[in-house]
TORGUPA-753186 format. One line per 8 residues: number of its first residue (from 1); their letters; for each residue x, y, z of C-alpha. Coordinates in nm, 2 decimals, m for minus. Layout:
<sites>
NUM	A	X:Y:Z | ...
</sites>
This chain:
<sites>
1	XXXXXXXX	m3.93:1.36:1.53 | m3.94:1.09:1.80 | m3.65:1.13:2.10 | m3.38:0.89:2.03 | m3.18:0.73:2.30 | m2.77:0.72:2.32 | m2.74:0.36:2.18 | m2.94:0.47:1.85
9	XXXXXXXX	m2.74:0.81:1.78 | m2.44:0.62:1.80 | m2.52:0.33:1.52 | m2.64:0.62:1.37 | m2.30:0.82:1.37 | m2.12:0.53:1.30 | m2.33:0.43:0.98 | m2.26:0.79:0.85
17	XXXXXXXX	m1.88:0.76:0.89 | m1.92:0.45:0.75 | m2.06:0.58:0.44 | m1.85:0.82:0.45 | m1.82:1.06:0.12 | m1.84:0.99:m0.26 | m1.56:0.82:m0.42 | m1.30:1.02:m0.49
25	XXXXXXXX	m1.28:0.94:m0.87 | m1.61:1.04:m0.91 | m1.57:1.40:m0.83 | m1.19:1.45:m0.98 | m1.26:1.42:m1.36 | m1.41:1.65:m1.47 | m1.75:1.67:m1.76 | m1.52:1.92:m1.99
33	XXXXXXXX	m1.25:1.62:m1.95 | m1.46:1.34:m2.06 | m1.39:1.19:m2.47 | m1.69:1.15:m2.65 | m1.61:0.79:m2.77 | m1.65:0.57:m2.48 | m1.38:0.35:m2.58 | m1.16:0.59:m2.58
41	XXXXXXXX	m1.29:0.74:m2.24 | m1.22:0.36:m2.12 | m0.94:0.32:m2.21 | m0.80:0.68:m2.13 | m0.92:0.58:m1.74 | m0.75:0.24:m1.74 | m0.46:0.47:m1.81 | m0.48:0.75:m1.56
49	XXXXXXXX	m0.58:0.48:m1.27 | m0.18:0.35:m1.29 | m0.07:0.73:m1.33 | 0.06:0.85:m0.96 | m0.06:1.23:m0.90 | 0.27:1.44:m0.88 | 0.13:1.67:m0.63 | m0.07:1.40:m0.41
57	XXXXXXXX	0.16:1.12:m0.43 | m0.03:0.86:m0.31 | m0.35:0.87:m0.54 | m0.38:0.83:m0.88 | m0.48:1.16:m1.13 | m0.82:1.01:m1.17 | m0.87:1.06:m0.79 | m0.67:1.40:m0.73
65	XXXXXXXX	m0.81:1.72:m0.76 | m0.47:1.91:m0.77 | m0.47:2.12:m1.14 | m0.14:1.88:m1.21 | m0.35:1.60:m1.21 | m0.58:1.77:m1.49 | m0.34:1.84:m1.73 | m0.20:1.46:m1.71
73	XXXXXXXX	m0.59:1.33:m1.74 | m0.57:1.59:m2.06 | m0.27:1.48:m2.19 | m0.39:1.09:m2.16 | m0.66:1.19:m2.37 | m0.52:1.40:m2.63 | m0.26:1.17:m2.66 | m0.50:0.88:m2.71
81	XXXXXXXX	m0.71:1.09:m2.95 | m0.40:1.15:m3.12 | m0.42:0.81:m3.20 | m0.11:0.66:m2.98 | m0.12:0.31:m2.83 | m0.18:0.27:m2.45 | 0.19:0.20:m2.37 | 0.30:0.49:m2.58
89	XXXXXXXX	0.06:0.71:m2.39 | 0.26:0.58:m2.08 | 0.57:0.60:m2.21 | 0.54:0.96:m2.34 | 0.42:1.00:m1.96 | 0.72:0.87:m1.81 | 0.99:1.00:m2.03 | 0.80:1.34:m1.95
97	XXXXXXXX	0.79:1.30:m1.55 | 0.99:0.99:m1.48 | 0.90:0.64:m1.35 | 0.80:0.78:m1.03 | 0.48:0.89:m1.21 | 0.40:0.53:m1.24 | 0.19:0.38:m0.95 | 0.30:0.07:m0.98
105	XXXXXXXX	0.68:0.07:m1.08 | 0.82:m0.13:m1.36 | 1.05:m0.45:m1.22 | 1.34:m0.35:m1.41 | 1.78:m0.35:m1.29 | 1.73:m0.01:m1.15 | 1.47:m0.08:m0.95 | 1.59:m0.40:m0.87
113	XXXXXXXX	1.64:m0.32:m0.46 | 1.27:m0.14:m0.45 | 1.10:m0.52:m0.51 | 1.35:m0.75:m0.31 | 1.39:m0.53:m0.01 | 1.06:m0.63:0.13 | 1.13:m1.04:0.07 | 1.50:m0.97:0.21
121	XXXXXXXX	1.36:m0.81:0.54 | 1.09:m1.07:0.54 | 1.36:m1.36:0.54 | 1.56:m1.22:0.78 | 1.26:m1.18:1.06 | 1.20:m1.50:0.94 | 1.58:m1.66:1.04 | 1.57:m1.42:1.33
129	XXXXXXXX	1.24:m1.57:1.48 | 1.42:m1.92:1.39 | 1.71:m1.86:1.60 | 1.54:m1.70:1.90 | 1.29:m1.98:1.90 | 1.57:m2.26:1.97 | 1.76:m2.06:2.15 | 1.39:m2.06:2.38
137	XXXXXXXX	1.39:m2.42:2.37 | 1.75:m2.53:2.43 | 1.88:m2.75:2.70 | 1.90:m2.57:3.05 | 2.24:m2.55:3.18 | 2.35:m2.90:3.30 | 2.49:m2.82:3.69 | 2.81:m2.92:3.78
145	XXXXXXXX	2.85:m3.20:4.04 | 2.95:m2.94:4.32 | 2.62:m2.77:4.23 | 2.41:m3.12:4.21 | 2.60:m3.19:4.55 | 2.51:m2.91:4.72 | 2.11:m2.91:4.61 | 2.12:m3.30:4.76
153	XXXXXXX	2.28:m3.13:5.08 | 1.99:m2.87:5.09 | 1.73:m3.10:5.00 | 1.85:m3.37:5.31 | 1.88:m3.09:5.56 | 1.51:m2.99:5.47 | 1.36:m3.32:5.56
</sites>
């Protein structure tokens, strides 16, 4: 194998973090989890992708590993092969774990402060930036004619 220099390696190591490892979802389901009907495998993964894992929190139970995440990919599918509807197959979900299994959370009332905190705090950096900006660019302080007289009296005595 030919010697190669410091520049090279690091390219190198960079390309392989890069590359970093296999999808996730690619490794969490499982071949004994898969549904014979490729619809119904479709459809049963459009599902899970909106599902939040329980024990992981922040992926989805196609992507987690955690033995929670199984039995909800299992329960999508028999659920689905029981013949139920894609919103049913949610909704049995939800009523089952709550909405906070739900990746992306319904806009409903009770969740009404969840989607209009982030606009709220965005308006009021907004009106904040606003106000310090023509604060910034206000009139400096007019001097009072005792000041101005004593700057004239300064500025003579100089010359």
């Amino acid at each position: 194998m030919p010697h190669l220099t410091r520049p090279v390696l690091a390219v190198l190591a960079i390309l392989v973090c890069l590359a970093g490892p296999p999808a996730p979802g690619a490794l969490a389901v499982q071949p004994d989890e898969i549904l014979d009907d490729p619809a119904l495998e479709a459809r049963a993964r459009d599902i899970s992708e909106g599902l939040r894992c329980l024990v992981c929190q922040n992926q989805s139970i196609d992507d987690s590993d955690a033995p929670l995440a199984r039995d909800l990919r299992i329960l999508v599918r028999e659920r689905l092969e029981a013949g139920d509807s894609d919103g049913e197959v949610v909704d049995f979900i939800v009523a089952r774990y709550g909405e906070f299994v739900l990746l992306r959370p319904t806009f409903a009332a009770h969740n009404l402060i969840l989607w209009l905190t982030p606009v709220v705090l965005l308006l009021l950096g907004g009106i904040a930036v606003v106000i310090a900006t023509r604060r910034r660019r206000g009139d400096p302080a007019k001097l009072s004619a005792e000041e101005e007289k004593r700057i004239a009296e300064l500025l003579d005595a100089r010359d």
